[in-house]
C-alpha positions in Angstrom: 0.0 0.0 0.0 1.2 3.4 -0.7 0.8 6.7 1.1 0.2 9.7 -0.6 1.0 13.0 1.8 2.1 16.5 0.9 5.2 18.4 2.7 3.4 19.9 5.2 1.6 16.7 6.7 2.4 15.7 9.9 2.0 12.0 9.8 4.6 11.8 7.1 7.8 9.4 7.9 9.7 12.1 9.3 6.4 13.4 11.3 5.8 10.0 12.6 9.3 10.1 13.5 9.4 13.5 15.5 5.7 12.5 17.6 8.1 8.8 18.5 10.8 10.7 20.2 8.5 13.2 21.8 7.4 10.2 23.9 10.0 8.0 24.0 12.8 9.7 24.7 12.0 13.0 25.6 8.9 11.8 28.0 6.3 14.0 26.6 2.8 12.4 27.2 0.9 11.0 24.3 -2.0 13.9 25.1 0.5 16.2 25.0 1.6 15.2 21.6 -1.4 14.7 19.9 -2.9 17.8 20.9 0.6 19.5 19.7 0.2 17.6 15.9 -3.5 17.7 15.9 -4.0 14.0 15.6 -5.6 11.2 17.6 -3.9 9.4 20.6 -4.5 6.2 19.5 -2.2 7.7 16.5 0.4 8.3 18.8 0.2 5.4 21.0 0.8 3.6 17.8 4.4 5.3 17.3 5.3 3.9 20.8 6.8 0.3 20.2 6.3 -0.5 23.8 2.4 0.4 23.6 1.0 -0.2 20.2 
């Protein structure tokens, strides 16, 4: 399956990648972070290895 995004969405592979360190290693809570990119939790639970 492919994935069409545009430069400014924030799920894209280097989005996904910035909302994973935000929790992992910088602590943030996964609240915090999907309120800061505008998407679901469940969205950012699912970049956490140890959660999804």
């Amino acid at each position: 399956m492919s994935y069409v995004t545009h430069a400014r969405a924030a799920l894209t592979v280097n989005g996904r990648i910035k909302i994973a360190r935000l929790v992992i290693e910088d602590g943030w809570t996964q609240a915090r972070v999907a309120e800061r990119f505008q998407v679901a939790r469940g969205t950012v639970r699912c970049t956490d290895p140890e959660r999804c």
